[in-house]
N, C-alpha and C positions, 0 to 999 in steps of 0.2 A: 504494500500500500504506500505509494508515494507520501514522502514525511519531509520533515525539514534537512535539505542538506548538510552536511556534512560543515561548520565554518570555512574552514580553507579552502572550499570547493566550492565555492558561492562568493561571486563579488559583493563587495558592500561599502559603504560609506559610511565613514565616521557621524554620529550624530549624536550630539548632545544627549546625555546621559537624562536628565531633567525633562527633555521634547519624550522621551520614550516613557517614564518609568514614572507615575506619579508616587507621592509621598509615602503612602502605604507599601508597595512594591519596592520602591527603594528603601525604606526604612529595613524590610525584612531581607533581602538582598544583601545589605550591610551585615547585618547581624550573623547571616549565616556566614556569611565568606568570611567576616572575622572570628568563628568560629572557626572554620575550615582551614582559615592560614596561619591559626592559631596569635589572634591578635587583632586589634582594632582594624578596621576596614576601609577604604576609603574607593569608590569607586571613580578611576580615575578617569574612564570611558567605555562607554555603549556605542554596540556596534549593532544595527540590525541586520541579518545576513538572509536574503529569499529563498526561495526554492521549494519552501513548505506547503503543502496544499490545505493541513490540518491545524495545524499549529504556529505563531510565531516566535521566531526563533533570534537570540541575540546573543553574542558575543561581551563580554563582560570581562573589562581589568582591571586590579587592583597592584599597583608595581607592576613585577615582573611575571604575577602569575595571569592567569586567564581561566574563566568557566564559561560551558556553554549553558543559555539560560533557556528554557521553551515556556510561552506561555498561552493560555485558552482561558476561556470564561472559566468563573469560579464553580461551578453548577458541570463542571469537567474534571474537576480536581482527580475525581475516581481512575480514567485513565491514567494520570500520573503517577498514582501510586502501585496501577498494575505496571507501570511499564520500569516503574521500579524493580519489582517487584522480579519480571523476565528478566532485565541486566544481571541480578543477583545471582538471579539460575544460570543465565549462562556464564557468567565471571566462574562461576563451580568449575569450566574446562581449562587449564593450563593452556592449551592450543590456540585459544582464541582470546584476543584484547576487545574488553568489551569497558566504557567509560564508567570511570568511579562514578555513584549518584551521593551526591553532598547534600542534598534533601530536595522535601517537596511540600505540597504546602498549599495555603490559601491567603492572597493580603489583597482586603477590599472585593473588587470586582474579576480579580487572576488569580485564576489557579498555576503552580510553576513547581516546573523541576529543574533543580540544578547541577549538571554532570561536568566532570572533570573532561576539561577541555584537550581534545588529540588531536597532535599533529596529523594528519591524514592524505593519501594519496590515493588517485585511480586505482582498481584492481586490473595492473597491466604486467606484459611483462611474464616470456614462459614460466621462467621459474620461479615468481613469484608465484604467480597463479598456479602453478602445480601444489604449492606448499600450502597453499588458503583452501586447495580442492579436499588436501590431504588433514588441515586441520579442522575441515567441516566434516568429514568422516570419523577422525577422534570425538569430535563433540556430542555426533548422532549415537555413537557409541553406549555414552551416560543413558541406563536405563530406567524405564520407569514403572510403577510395577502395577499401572494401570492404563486406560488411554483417560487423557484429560485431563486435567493440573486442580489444584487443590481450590483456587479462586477463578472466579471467573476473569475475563478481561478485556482486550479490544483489538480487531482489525480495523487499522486506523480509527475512527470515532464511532465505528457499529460495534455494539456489544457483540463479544465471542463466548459464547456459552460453552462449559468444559466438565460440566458433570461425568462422570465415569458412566462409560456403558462398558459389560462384561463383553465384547467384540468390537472390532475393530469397523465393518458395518455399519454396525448399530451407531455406532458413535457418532461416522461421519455422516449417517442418514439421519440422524435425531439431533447432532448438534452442531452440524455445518449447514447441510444442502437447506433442508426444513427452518431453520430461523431466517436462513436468506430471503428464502421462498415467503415465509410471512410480509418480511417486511416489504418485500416486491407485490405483494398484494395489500400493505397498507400504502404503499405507492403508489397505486392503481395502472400497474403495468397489466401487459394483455392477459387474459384468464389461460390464453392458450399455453403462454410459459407454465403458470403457475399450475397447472392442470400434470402438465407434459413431464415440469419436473418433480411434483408429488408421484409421480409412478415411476421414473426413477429411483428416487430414495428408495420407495419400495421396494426397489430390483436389488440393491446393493447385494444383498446378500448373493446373490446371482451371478450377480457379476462381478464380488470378488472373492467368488467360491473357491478358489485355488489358493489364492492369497491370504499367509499368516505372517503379516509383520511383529516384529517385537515393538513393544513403547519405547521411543527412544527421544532423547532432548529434541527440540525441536525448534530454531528461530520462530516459525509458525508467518513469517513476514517477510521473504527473502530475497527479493526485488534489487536490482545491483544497487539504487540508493538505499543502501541499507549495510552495504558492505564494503569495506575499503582495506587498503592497507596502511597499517601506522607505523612510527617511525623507525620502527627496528624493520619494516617490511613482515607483521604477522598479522594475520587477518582480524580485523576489526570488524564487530556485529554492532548494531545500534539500533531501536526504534524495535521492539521485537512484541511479536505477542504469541509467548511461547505456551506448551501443552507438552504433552508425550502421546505421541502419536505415528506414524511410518514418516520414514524417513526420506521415503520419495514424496512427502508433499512440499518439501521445501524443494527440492532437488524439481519439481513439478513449477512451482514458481521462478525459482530463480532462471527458468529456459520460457517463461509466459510474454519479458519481455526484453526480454537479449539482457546484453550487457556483461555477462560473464566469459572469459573466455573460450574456447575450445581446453586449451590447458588445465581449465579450471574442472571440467568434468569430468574428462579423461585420466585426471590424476585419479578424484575421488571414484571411478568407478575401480580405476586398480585397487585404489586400497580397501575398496567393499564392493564386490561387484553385483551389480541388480538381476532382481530373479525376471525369469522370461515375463512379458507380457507390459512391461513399463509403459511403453506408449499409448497401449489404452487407460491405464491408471491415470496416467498423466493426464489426460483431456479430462478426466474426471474430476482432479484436484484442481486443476487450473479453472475448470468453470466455479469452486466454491471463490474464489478470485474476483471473475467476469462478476457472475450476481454481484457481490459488492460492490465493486467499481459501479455497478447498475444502480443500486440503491444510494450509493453514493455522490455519483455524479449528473445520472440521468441515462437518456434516451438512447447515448449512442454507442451505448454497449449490449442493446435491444436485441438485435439480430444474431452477433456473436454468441451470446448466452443461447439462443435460440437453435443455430447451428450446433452446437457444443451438443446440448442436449439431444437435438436429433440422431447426429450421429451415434451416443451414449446406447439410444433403444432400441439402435438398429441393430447395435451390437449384440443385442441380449433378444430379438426379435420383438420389442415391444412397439 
């Protein structure tokens, strides 16, 4: 789900710290960073940096150090604290650099989170990208001994529901395909999706009759804005809304809209190579995606969704 870039990967213009950040905001901004740098605060400049479709996103210094700051209405605070919440889980992997979170919070009218600001670069580069391919297959590794994560939390600002179903199915047909599909029918999208793809979910089982993945960590959000590399050159994750669930869903996104290399796939399937049948899995993960972007952004991910789905029951003869 496209999110706030990456700072260093986003032009921006200095802007008075005061035009961004009313009283409230800056007050608790202070407080925290001088907690965090272990000492009074002084914010010496605000940076506001684009590229976020959900959130705004600001660059924040005090001396020599720097945070990245993201903010939304206050009445949002809750994704902040999930999205804490997945940094956490995945900081758990040595393999991957994922951004210290120095808190989160509510002042006034903003809800904010504030993470320890990374140097960060493209993921380019064969042998980089072979080592990021390689450190996303350590990560998937981290098992978990259910599908679903303990709280709920957010594909970018649509609630992602994570309740534990006993199968892997069930899970994604009760707690992915079916909340999308609601809310595409409080959208008032055509009945003929929301028809087409309630007999889907139902099929699931059908159609991932062969297939037993294990729970495995999962970014849950893994879109190349979402992934870089930091200044040692080790793969950076950020903006995540993680679960335990197969591991080809993220492997399923990260190919939805380019961005990763060749290197970067080809490493990870050496170091776990995928059981037959991936490519229809994949159309199937990548539409819990399309829906979103549908609910999220409108009309003009109508057809694809649509497509996706037909294909999906042609498969299973439905």
């Amino acid at each position: 789900m496209p999110a706030a870039t990456p700072p260093n990967l986003a032009g921006s213009g200095m802007i008075a710290g005061q035009e961004i950040l009313d009283a409230e905001l800056d007050a608790a901004l202070r407080a925290l960073i001088g907690v965090d740098g272990g000492g009074a605060a002084t914010l010496d400049s605000v940076s506001e940096v684009g590229g976020g479709s959900i959130s705004r996103a600001l660059v924040v210094r005090s001396g020599q150090r720097r945070w990245f700051v993201k903010l939304n209405d206050a009445r949002l605070a809750a994704m902040f604290a999930a999205e804490a919440d997945g940094l956490a889980a995945l900081a758990a992997c040595p393999a991957v650099r994922v951004p210290r979170v120095c808190g989160h919070g509510v002042s006034g009218r903003h809800a904010w989170l504030v993470l320890e600001h990374l140097a960060l670069a493209p993921l380019r580069g064969h042998a980089a990208s072979a080592a990021a391919g390689q450190a996303l297959a350590a990560m998937h590794r981290i098992p978990g001994s259910h599908f679903g994560w303990p709280r709920d939390n957010f594909i970018g600002s649509s609630p992602q529901e994570n309740a534990a179903q006993p199968t892997w199915p069930l899970f994604f047909a009760r707690q992915r395909l079916l909340p999308q599909l609601e809310m595409a029918k409080r959208h008032r999208q055509p009945a003929r999706l929301i028809a087409s793809g309630e007999r889907l979910a139902e099929s699931l089982p059908a159609l991932l009759t062969a297939h037993r993945p294990l729970p495995s960590l999962l970014h849950g959000d893994l879109w190349s804005g979402n992934a870089a590399l930091d200044d040692a050159g080790r793969l950076a994750l950020f903006d995540p809304a993680v679960y335990w669930g197969d591991r080809e869903t993220d492997l399923a996104m990260s190919e939805l809209f380019g961005g990763f290399p060749d290197s970067f796939h080809a490493a990870y399937r050496e170091a776990w190579p995928l059981a037959d049948g991936f490519a229809q899995r994949k159309l199937l993960y990548q539409l819990y995606h399309v829906l979103n972007h549908l609910n999220l952004f409108g009309g003009g991910y109508l057809h694809q969704a649509e497509r996706m789905v037909g294909r999906l029951l042609a498969e299973i003869g439905g």
